[in-house]
C-alpha positions in Angstrom: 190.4 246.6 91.6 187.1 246.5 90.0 186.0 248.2 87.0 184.3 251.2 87.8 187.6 251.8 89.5 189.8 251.0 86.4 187.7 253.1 84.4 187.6 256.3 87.1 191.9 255.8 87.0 192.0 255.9 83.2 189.5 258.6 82.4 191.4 260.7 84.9 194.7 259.8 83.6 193.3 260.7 80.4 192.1 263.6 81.1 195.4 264.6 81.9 197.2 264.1 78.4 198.8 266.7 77.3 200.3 265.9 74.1 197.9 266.1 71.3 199.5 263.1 69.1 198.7 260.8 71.9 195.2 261.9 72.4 194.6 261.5 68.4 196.6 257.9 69.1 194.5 257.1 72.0 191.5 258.2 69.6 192.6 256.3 66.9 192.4 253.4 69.0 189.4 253.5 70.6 187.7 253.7 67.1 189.5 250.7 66.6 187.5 248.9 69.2 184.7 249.7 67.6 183.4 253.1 69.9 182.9 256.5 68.8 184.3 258.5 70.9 185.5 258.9 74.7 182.3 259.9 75.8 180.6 256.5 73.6 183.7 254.2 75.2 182.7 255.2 78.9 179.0 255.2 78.3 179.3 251.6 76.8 180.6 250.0 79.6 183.6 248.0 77.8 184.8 245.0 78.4 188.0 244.7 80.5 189.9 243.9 77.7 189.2 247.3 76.2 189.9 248.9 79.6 193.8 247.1 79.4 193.7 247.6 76.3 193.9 251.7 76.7 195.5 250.8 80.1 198.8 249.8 78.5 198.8 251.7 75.3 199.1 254.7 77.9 201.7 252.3 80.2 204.0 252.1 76.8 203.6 255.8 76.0 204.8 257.0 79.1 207.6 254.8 79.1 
């Protein structure tokens, strides 16, 4: 899978949260990787490790 896909699946499933403490979670932790925003994180062009990163803090949250 490349990237641009990774990042297509995860803004979608983003997108797609519902509950508001996950999206300020999810917020909190893009910060953390030293972006802005959503809009700054896709713009920027992370790294994969950022895109896994995201990928399984939303993995453990639906679990």
């Amino acid at each position: 899978m490349t990237i641009e896909t990774r990042l297509n699946a995860l803004k979608s499933r983003i997108s797609a949260i519902l509950n508001d403490d996950l999206r300020y979670a999810l917020a909190e932790r893009i910060r953390e990787l030293g972006y802005i925003d959503l809009r700054d994180f896709f713009q920027a062009r992370p790294v994969l490790a950022h895109v896994h990163a995201l990928e399984r803090m939303l993995l453990v949250a639906r679990a």
